[in-house]
LOSELO-654340 format. One record per atom (N, C-alpha, C): residue in one letter; x, y, z. Coordinates in steps of 0.02 Angstrom, whole numbers, padded with zeros to 5 digits, always signed. Layout:
BEGIN
aXYZ...
//
This chain:
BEGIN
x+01530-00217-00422x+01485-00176-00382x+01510-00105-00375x+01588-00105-00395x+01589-00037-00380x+01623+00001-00448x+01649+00042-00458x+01679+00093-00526x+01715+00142-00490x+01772+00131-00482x+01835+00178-00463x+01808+00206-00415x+01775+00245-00379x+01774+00258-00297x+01689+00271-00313x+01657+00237-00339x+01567+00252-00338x+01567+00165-00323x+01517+00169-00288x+01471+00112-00263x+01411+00122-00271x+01378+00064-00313x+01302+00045-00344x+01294-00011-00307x+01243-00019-00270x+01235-00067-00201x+01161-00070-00235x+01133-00141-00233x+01082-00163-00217x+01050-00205-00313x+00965-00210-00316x+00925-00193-00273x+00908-00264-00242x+00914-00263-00163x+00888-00315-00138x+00832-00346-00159x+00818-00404-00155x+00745-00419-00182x+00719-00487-00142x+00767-00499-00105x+00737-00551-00030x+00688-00512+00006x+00695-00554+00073x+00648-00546+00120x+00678-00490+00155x+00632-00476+00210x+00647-00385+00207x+00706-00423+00279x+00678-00466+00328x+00722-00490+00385x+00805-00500+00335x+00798-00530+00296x+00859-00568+00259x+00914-00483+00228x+00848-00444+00223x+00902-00401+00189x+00920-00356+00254x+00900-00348+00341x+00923-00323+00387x+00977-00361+00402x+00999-00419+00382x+01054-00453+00407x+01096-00500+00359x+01079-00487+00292x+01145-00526+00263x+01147-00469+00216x+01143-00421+00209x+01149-00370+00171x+01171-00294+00175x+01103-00257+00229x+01106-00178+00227x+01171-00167+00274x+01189-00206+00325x+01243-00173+00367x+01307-00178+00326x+01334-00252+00299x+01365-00256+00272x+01382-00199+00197x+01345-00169+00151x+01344-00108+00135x+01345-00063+00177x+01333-00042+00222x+01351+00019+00269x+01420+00018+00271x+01476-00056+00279x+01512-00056+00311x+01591-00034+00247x+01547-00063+00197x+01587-00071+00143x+01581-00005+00091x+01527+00041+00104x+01547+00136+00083x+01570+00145+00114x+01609+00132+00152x+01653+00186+00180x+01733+00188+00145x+01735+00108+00100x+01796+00115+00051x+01787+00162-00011x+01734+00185+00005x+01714+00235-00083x+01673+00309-00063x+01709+00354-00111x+01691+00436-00127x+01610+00432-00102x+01584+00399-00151x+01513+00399-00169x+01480+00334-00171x+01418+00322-00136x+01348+00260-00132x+01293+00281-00165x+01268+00241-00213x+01203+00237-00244x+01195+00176-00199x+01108+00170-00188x+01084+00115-00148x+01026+00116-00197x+01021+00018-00234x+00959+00029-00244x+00920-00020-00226x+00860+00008-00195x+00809-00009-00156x+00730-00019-00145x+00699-00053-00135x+00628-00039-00147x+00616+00045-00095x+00559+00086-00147x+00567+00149-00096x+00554+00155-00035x+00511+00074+00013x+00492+00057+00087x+00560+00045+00119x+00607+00015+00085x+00659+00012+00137x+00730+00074+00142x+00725+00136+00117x+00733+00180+00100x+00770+00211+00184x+00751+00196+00236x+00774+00220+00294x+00810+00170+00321x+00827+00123+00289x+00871+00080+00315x+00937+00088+00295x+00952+00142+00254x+01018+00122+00224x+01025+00220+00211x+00970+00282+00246x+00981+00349+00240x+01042+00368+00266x+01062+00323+00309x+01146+00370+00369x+01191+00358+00318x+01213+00341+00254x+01256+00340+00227x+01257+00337+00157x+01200+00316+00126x+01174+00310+00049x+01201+00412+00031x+01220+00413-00029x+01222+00500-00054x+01169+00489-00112x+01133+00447-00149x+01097+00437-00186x+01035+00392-00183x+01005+00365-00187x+00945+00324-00211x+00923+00302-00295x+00902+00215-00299x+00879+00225-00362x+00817+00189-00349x+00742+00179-00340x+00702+00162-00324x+00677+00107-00370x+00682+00032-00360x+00648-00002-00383x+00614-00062-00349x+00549-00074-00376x+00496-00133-00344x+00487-00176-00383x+00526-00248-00361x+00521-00317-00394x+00453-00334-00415x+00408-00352-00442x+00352-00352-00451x+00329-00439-00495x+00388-00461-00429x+00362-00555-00480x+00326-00592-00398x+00349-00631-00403x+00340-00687-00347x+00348-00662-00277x+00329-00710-00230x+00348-00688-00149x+00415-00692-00147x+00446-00643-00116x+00534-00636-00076x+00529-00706-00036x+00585-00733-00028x+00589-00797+00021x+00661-00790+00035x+00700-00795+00095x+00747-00769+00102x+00790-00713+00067x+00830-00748+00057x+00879-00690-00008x+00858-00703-00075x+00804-00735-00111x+00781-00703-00186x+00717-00697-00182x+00687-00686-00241x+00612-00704-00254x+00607-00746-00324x+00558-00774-00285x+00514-00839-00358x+00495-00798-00416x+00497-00830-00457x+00493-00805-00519x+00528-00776-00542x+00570-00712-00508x+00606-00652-00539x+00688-00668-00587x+00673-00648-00625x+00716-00654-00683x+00807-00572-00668x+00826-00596-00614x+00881-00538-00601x+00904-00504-00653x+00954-00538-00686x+00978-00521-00740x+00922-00455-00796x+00875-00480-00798x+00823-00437-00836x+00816-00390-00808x+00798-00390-00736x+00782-00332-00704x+00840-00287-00687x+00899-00290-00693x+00973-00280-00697x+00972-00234-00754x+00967-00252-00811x+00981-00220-00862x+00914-00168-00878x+00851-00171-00855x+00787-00136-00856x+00825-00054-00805x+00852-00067-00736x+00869-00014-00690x+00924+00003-00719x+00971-00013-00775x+01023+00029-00788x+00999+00069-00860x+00949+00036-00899x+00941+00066-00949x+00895+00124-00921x+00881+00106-00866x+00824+00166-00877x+00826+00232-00823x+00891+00215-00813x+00934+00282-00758x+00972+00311-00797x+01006+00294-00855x+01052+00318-00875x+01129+00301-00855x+01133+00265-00819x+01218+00251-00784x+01269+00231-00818x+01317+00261-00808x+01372+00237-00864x+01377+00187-00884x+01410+00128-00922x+01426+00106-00965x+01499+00069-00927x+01504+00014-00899x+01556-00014-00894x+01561-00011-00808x+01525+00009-00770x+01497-00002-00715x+01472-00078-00697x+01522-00096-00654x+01496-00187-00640x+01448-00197-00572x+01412-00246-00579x+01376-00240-00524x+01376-00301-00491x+01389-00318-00435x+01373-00373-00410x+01326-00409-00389x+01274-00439-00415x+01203-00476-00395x+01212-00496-00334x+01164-00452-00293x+01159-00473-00210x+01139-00516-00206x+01148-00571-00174x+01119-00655-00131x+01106-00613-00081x+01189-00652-00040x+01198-00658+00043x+01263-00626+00035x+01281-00605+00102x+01356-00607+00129x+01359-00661+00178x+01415-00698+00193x+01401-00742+00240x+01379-00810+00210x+01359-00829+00295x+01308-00907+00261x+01251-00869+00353x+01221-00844+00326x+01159-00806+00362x+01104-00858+00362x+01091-00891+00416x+01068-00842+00474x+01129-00898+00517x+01185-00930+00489x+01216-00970+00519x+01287-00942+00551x+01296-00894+00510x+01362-00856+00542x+01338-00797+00587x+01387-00795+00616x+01391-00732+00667x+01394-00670+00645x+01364-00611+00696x+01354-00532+00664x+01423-00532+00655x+01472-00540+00700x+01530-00540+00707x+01592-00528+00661x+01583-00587+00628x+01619-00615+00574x+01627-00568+00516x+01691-00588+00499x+01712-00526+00438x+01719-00563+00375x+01705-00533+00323x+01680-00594+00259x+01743-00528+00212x+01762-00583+00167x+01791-00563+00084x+01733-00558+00052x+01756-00482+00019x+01705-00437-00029x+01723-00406-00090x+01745-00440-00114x+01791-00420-00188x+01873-00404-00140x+01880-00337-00148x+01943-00337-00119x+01946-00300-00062x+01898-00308-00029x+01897-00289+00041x+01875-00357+00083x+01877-00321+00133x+01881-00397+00199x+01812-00357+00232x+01751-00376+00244x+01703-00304+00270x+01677-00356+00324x+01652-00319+00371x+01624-00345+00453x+01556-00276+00464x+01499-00333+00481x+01457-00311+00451x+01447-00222+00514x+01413-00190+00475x+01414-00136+00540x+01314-00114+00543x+01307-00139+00617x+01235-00114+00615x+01222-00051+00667x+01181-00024+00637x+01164+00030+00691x+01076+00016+00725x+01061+00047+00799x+01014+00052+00817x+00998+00114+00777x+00923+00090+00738x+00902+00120+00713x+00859+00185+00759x+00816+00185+00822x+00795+00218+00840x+00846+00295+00858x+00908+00288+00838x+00938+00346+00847x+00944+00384+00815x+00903+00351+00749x+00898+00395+00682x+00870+00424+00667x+00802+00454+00720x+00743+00467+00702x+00762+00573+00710x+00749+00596+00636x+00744+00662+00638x+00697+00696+00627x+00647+00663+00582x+00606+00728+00558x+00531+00700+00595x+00523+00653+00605x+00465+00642+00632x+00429+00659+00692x+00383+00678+00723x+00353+00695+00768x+00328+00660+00796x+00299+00625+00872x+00240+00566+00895x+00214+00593+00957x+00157+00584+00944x+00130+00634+01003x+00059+00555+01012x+00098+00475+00989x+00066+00418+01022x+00114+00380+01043x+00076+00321+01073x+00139+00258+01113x+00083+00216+01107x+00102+00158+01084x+00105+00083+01130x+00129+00030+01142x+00098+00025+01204x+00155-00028+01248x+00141-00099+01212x+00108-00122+01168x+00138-00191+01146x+00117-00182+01063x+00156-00206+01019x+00149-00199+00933x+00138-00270+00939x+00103-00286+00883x+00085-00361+00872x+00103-00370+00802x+00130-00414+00778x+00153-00423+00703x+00106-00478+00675x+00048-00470+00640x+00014-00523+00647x+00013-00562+00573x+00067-00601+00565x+00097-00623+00505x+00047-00656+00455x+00035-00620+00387x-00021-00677+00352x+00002-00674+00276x+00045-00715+00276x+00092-00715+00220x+00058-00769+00166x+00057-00790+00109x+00032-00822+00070x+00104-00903+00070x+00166-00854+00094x+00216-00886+00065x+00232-00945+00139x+00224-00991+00145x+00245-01032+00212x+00178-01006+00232x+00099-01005+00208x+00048-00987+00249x+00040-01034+00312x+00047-01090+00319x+00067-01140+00378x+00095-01135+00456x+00141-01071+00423x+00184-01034+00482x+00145-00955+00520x+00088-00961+00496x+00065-00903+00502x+00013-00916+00574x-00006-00869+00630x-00023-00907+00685x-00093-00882+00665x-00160-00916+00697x-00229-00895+00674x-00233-00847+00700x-00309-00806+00680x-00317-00719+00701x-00368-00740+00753x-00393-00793+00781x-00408-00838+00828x-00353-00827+00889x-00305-00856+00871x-00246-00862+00926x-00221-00782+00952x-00235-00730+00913x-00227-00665+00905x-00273-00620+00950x-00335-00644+00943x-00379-00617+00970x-00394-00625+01023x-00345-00693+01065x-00370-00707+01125x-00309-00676+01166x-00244-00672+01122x-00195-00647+01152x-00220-00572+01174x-00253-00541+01127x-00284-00480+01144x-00311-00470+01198x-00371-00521+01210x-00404-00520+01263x-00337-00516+01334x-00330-00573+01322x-00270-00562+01373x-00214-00530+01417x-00218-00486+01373x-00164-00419+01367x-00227-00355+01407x-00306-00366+01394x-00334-00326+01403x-00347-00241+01405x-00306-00215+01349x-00287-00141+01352x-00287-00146+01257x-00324-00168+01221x-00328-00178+01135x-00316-00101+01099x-00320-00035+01166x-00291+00010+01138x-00228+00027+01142x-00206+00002+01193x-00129+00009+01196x-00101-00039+01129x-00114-00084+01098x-00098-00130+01058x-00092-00086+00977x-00048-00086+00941x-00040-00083+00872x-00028-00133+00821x-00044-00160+00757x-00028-00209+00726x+00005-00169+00675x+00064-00202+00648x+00101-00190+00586x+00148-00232+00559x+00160-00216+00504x+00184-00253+00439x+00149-00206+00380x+00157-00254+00325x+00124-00235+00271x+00055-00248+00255x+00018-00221+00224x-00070-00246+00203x-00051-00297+00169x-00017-00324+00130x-00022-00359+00083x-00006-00428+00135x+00049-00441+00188x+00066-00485+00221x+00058-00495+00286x+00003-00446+00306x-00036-00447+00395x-00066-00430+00387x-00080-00446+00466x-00173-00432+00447x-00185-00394+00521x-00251-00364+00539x-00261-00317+00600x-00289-00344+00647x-00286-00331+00707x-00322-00357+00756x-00391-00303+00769x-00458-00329+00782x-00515-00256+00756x-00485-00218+00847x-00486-00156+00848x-00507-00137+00916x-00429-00124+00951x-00382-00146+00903x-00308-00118+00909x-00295-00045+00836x-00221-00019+00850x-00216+00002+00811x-00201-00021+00766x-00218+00007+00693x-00171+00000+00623x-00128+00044+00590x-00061+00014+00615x-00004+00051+00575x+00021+00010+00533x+00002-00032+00496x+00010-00058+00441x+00028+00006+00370x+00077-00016+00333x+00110+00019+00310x+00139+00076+00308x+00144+00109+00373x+00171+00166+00400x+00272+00160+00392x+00279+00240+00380x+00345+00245+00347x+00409+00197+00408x+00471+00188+00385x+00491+00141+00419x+00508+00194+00505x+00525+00251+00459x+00554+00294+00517x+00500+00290+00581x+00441+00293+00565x+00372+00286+00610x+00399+00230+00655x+00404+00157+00616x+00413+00106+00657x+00448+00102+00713x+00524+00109+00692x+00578+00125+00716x+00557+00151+00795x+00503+00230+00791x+00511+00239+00847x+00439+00214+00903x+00402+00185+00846x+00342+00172+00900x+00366+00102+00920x+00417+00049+00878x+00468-00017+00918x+00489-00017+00974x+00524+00059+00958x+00573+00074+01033x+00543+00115+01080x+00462+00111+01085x+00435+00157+01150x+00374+00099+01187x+00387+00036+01134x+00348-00019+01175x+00374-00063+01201x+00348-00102+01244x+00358-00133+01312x+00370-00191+01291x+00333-00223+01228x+00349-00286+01206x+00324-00292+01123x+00355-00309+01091x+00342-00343+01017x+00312-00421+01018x+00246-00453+00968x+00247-00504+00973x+00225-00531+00938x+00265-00569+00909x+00247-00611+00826x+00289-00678+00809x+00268-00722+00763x+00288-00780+00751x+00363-00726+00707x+00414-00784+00690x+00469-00787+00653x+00441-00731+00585x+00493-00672+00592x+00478-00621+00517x+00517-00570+00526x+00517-00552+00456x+00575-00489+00469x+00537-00419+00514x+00461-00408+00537x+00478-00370+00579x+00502-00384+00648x+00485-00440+00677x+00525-00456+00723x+00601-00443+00722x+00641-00460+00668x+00705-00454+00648x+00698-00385+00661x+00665-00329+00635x+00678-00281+00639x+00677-00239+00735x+00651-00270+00756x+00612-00247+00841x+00688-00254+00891x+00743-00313+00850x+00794-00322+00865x+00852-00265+00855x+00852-00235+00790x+00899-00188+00794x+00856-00102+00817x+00785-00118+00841x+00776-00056+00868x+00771-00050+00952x+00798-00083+00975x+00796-00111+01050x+00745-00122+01081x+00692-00153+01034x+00629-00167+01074x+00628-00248+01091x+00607-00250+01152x+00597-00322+01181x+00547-00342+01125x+00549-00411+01121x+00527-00458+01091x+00493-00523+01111x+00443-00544+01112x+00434-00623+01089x+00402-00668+01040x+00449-00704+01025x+00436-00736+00949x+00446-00810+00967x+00394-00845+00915x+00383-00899+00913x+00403-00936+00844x+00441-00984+00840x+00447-01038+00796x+00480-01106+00810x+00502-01135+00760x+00537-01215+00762x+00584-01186+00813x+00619-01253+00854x+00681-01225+00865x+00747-01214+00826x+00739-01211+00762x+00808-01195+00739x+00825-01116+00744x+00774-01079+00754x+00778-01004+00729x+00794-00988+00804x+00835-01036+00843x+00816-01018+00922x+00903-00939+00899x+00944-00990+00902x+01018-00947+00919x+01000-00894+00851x+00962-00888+00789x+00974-00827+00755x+00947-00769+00810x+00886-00790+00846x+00863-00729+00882x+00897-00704+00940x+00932-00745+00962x+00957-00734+01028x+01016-00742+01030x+01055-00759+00981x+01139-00736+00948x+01144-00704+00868x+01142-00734+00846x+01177-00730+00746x+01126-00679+00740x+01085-00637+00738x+01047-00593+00695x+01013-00548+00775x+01055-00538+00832x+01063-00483+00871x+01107-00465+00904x+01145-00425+00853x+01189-00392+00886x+01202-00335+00924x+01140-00306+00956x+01111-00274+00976x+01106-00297+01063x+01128-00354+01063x+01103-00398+01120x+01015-00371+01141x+00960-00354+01094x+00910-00341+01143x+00862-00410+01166x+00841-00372+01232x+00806-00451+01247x+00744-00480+01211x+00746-00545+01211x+00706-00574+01161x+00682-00645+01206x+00631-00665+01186x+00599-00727+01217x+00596-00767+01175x+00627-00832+01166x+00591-00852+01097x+00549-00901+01119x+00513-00937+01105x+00456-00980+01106x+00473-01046+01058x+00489-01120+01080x+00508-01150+01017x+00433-01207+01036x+00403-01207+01072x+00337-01260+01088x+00302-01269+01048x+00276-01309+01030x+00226-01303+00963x+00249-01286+00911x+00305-01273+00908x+00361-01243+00838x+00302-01182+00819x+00260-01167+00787x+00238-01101+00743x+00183-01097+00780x+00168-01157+00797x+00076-01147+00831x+00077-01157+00929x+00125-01105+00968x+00089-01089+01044x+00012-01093+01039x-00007-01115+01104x-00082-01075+01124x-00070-00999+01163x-00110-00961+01133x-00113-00895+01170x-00113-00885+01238x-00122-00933+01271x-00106-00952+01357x-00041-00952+01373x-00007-01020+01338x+00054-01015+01327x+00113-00948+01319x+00101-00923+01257x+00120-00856+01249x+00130-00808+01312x+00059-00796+01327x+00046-00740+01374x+00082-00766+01437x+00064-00813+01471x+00100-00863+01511x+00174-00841+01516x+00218-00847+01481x+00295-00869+01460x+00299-00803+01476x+00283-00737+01435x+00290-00677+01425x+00288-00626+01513x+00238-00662+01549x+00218-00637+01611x+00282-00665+01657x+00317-00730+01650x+00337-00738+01681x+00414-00700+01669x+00446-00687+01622x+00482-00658+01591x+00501-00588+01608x+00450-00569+01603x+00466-00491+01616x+00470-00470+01684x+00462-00513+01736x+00473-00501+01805x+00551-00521+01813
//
């Protein structure tokens, strides 16, 4: 992964949650043994790794759905030798094929892992402190992540269950939905910030009152921007949200009832009582 004091990091090609926590910090933590970082990255996750990257090489996996740390279909190795032939990079430069660090989502932020010949402990930053060039002259007090993934479509909560949560909340302008177009979907009569730059997120996360979505990496993400949270799934994902994947300590609700499928009563319910 690295060539005498240059580091070639990446390109991730998991899930975007998987690469906030078994991956980008742990590279943060581990340039700091080297001159120089190339990061390479799809160009959306590009602000996750700006406080310390000196380079960029932009690439988009373009096989199967991400599912944790790989994606289906994708042939690494191929796509390995496609991003070096076609940058130009020296010649005898080794790279290490990113998985995991760790055994994620089972170990602790904590924990310090062997990394070739370093010992690295992962280092995360709140992202909302990063915010420079952007301007916001909006807010709202609750983001909704309204998950509609093809991949685990099962786990995905109805736009039924969505719409009543809306009702409920009664303010559908204060409300924003985001993620990606390709993997959410909108609530009508809220906003859409669906695919808006990450830096955007970052700060409209950390100026709302609550985040609320089934198990996903933007939730993962609402965690390292200090935005309250409540998320719903099985109970195994209970201690990643509320230990192993926040180290941030921010508060979080998790929901394990119904494992993926609360009723929007429920939800709203839990959430009301919570925040008092």
């Amino acid at each position: 992964m690295a060539s005498n004091k240059k580091l070639i990091a990446g390109p991730w090609v998991g899930e975007f949650g998987w690469e906030l926590f078994a991956w980008q910090a742990y590279i943060r933590s581990l340039s700091k043994h080297y001159e120089k970082t190339t990061v390479i990255c799809r160009p959306t996750s590009h602000s996750l790794y700006s406080d310390f990257a000196d380079e960029f090489m932009y690439y988009n996996p373009s096989k199967g759905q991400a599912d944790s740390f790989f994606m289906h279909g994708l042939d690494f190795h191929t796509s390995i030798r496609e991003i070096f032939s076609s940058s130009g990079l020296e010649e005898g430069v080794s790279l290490l094929v990113p998985r995991r660090i760790g055994w994620p989502p089972h170990t602790h932020w904590s924990e310090a892992f062997p990394f070739g010949e370093h010992i690295v402990k992962p280092e995360y930053v709140n992202f909302t402190n990063r915010i420079t060039t952007q301007q916001f002259d909006f807010q709202y007090d609750y983001i909704f992540h309204v998950r509609n993934r093809k991949l685990r479509k099962n786990d995905n909560w109805s736009l039924s269950n969505w719409q009543k949560l809306t009702e409920y909340i009664g303010e559908p302008e204060k409300i924003a939905c985001i993620g990606t177009y390709n993997d959410a979907a909108h609530i009508e009569g809220t906003a859409d910030l669906r695919g808006v730059d990450l830096e955007v997120l970052f700060k409209v996360m950390s100026m709302a009152k609550c985040v609320f979505g089934p198990s996903s990496g933007p939730m993962h993400l609402a965690s390292l921007c200090g935005a309250p949270h409540v998320v719903w799934s099985h109970g195994g994902n209970k201690d990643r949200y509320e230990e192993n994947w926040n180290p941030l300590k921010t508060p979080v609700l998790f929901l394990s009832e119904n494992d993926w499928h609360p009723s929007p009563e429920y939800v709203f319910e839990e959430y009301n009582k919570w925040k008092k």
